[in-house]
N, C-alpha and C positions, 0 to 999 in steps of 0.2 A: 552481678548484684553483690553487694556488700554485704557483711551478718547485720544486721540490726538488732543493737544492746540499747537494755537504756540503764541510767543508774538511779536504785533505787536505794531507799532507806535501809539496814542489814536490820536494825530493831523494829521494823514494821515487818517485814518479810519473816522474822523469826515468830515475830505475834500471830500473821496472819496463817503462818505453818502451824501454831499449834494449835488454835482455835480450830481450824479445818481437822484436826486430827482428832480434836476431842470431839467434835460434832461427828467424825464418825463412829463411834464408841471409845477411843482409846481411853487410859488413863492420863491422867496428867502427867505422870511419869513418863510413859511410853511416849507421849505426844511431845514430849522436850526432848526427848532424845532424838525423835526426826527433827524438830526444828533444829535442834544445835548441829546436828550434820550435814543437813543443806545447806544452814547459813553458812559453816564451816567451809563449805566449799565453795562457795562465793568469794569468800575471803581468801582462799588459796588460789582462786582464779581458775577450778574446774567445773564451767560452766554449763556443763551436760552431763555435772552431778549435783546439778543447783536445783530450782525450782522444777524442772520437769520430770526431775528422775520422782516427784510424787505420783507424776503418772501411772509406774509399774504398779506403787501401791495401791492405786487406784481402783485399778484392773482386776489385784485379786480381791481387793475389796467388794467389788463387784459381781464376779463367779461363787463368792464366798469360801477362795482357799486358803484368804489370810484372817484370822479369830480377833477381831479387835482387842476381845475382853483377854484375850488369854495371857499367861503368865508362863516367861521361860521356866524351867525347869532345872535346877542342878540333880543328874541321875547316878552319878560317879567322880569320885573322887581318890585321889590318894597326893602324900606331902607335894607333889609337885606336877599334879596336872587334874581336869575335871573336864567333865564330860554332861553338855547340857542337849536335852530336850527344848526346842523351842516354840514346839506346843502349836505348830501354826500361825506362830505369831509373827513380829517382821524381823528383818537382820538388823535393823536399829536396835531395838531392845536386845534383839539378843547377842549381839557384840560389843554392849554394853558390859553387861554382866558376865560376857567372859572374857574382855579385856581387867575388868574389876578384880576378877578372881586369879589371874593370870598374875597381876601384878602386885595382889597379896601374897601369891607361894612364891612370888620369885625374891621377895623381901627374905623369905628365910631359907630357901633351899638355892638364889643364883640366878636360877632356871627355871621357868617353868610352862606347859600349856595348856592349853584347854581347846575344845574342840567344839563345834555347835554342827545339828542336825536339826530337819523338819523346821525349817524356819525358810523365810520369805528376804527378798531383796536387800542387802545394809548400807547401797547406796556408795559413797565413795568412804574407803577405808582408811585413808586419811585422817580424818577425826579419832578412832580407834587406835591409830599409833599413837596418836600425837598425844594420847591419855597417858602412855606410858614417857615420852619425851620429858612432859612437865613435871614428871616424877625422877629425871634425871634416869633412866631406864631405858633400854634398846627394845624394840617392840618390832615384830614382823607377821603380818595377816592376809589373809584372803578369804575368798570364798570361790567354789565353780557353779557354774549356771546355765541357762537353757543354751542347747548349741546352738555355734553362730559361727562356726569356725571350720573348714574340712582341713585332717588330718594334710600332712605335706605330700603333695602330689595326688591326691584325692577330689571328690568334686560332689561330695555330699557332708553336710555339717554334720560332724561328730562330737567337736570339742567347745568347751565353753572357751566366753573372751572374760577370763576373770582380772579383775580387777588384784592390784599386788600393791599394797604399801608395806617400806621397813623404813624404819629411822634410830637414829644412834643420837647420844647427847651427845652437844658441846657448848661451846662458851661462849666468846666474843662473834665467833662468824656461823655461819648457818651451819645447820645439820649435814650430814651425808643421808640424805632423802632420798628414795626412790618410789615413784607414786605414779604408777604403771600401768599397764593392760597388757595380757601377754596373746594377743594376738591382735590383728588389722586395724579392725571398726567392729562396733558392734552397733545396734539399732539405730541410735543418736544420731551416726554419721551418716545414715541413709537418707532421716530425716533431713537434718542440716544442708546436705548437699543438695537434694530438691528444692529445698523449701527458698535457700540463696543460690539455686540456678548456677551451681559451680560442680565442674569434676569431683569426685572422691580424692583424696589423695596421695592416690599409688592405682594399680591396675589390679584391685584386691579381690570385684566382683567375678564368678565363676557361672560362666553363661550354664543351664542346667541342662541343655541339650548340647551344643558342640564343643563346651569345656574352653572353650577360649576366654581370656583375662581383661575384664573392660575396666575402666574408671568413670563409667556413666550408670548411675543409680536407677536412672527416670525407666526404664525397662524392668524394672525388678522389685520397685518398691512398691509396698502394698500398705497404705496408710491405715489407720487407726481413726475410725468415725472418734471426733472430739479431743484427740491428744495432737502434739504437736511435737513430740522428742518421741515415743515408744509406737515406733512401724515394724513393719515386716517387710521381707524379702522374700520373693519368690526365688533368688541365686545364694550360692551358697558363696565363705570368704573362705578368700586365699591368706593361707600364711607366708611372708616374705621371706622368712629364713629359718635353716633348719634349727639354729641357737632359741629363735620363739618358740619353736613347734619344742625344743625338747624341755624349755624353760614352763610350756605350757604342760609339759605331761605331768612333768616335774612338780609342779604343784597341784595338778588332779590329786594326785601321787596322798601328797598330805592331807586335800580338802577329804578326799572319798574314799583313798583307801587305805589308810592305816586309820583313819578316824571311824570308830566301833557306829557309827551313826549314819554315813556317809551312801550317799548313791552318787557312784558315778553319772559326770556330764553325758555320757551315753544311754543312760537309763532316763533322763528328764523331757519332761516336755515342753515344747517348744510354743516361739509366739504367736505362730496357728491357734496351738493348743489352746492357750490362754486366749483370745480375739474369739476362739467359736463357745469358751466358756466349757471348755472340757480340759481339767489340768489338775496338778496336786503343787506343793512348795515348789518355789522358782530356783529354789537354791537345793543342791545335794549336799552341802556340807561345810564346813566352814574350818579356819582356823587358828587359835592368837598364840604367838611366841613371844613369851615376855623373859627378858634378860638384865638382872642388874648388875652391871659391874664393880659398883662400888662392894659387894662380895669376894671380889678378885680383888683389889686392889685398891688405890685411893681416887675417888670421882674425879679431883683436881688432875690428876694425870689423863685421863681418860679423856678430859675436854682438853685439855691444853693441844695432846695427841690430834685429836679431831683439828684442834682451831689452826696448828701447824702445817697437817695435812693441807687444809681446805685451802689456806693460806698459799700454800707452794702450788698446785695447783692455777689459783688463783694469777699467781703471778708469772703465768707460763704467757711466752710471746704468740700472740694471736697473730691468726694471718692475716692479710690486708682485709680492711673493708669488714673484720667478724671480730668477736667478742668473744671471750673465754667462761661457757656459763657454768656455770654450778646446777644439777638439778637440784627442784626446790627451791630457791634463793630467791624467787619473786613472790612465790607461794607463803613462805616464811618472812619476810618484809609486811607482807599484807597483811601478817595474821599477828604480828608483834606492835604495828602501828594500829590493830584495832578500828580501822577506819569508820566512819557510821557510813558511808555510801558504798556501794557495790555494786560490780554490773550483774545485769540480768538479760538475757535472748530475751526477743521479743515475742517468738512463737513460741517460747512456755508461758509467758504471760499470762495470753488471754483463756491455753485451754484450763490453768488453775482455778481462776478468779470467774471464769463465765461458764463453764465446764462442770468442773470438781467443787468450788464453792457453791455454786450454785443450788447444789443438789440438796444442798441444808439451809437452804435460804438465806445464804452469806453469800456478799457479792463485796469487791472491791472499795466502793465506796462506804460503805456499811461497816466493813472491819475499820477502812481509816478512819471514820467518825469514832468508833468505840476504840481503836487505838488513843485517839488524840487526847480521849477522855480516862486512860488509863493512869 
């Protein structure tokens, strides 16, 4: 079976994201900041951080681990780093506000970062770089999250599949992006591969009694009454190489444990956890590295550098029959031509609009009449 996308309007889908947020309490603040990060990733083309990643929000909207009304918190500071309380609230808001602050101290000290704790899901990280891109700025972030991942050579999840963006300015030709996950799959992919009746893709699944490596979901997954991206597994993932596994500590390293705020991925709980409605934030810790280089030296060089690089690169001979790609480069194309259509998976669709809108007596048709009248 094929994915089935459909393309929808990007300024309908940002409307109908923030209406749905404000109808669950948030501010209008907070509720623009999911919407610009999903739509954001529509536009970058990371689809299984588009419309369904509101699910997770959903969820703890639901158990009540994520505070609609709340407001992150700045709890420490000094010239060139700050340390936020996120109060319960989501990683939307609160990687807002410490990409914001990140790329204030790095105007005058270079350098700078900031760190977030006790905060909930931020979705694809992506957006949060690319705050600092438009500012001519190198930005690098993450956060870690419920395990989904067993240590290498292990066969019980200990580590989170955190999500990793960095980007660097430049000029004429796309960024040096990298916009990542540093291990296998995480829930999406389990969903996805049932839902389109296909393999996983790699032998990531970890049978939980004879530890053998499948790339067949349908034994493992354990759906989610009403969502259609955020499942469970009763099998734990494999990581494919030791360079992820140390890439993945490696950033533990920053999210949990030098950050004064931080629970480690081993200490959090998982999507059992949250599904039986017994859980605390989905995230242990988070964290933005904001870098200006026009401090060092002059921005004009800086891009030229980048646009020569990416350039030579570029113009390396490919092998037969392949293409020589840039990461990022179709993500960055999509998000500079601004396009008004976008695709969307079809099984995020319905559980938003019939599901999650529903529950506030907003349904699909309903937002597009009051969109159209906007």
């Amino acid at each position: 079976m094929t994915e089935s996308i459909r393309r929808e309007s990007a300024a309908f889908l940002h409307y109908a994201l923030q209406r749905v947020a404000s109808a669950a309490g948030m501010t209008d603040e907070h509720a623009g900041y999911i919407a610009d990060a999903i739509v954001f990733a529509h536009r970058q083309g990371k689809l299984n951080q588009g419309l369904g990643v509101y699910e997770a929000i959903d969820l703890v909207l639901e158990i009540g681990v994520l505070d609609p009304r709340a407001t992150p918190r700045l709890v420490a500071e000094g010239p060139a780093h700050a340390v936020f309380d996120g109060c319960r609230s989501s990683g939307y808001y609160t990687l807002n506000l410490m990409a914001q602050a990140a790329i204030e101290k790095a105007r005058e000290t270079g350098i700078a970062i900031a760190f977030g704790g006790n905060h909930n899901d931020a979705g694809s990280f992506a957006r949060y770089v690319y705050l600092a891109y438009e500012q001519d700025m190198m930005a690098i972030a993450s956060n870690n999250s419920v395990p989904l991942a067993a240590p290498y050579g292990g066969m019980e999840n200990r580590l989170s599949c955190p999500p990793f963006d960095a980007i660097v300015p430049s000029g004429d030709e796309p960024p040096i992006w990298a916009s990542l996950k540093f291990a296998e799959w995480y829930d999406a992919d389990i969903s996805e591969a049932v839902l389109q009746d296909r393999p996983m893709q790699g032998k990531w699944l970890i049978d939980p009694d004879s530890g053998e490596l499948s790339d067949d979901p349908r034994p493992y997954a354990k759906p989610i009454p009403g969502y259609g991206r955020v499942w469970d597994a009763s099998c734990a993932g494999q990581i494919a190489s030791p360079r992820t596994y140390a890439l993945n500590l490696w950033n533990e390293a920053l999210c949990a444990i030098i950050n004064p705020l931080g629970i480690p991925s081993t200490e959090l709980p998982s999507i059992e956890d949250f599904a039986r409605g017994d859980a605390a934030p989905s995230v242990g810790g988070s964290y933005y590295i904001c870098i200006d280089p026009s401090r060092f030296g002059p921005i004009e060089d800086v891009k030229d550098r980048s646009d020569r690089y990416i350039g030579s690169i570029r113009s390396t001979r490919p092998r037969p029959g392949q293409r020589v790609r840039i990461p990022g480069e179709d993500g960055h194309h999509s998000l500079t031509r601004n396009e008004e259509m976008v695709d969307v998976l079809d099984n995020h669709w319905g559980p938003f609009f019939d599901n999650i809108a529903g529950k506030y007596g907003l349904s699909e048709a309903s937002l597009r009449e009051d969109f159209a009248h906007e």
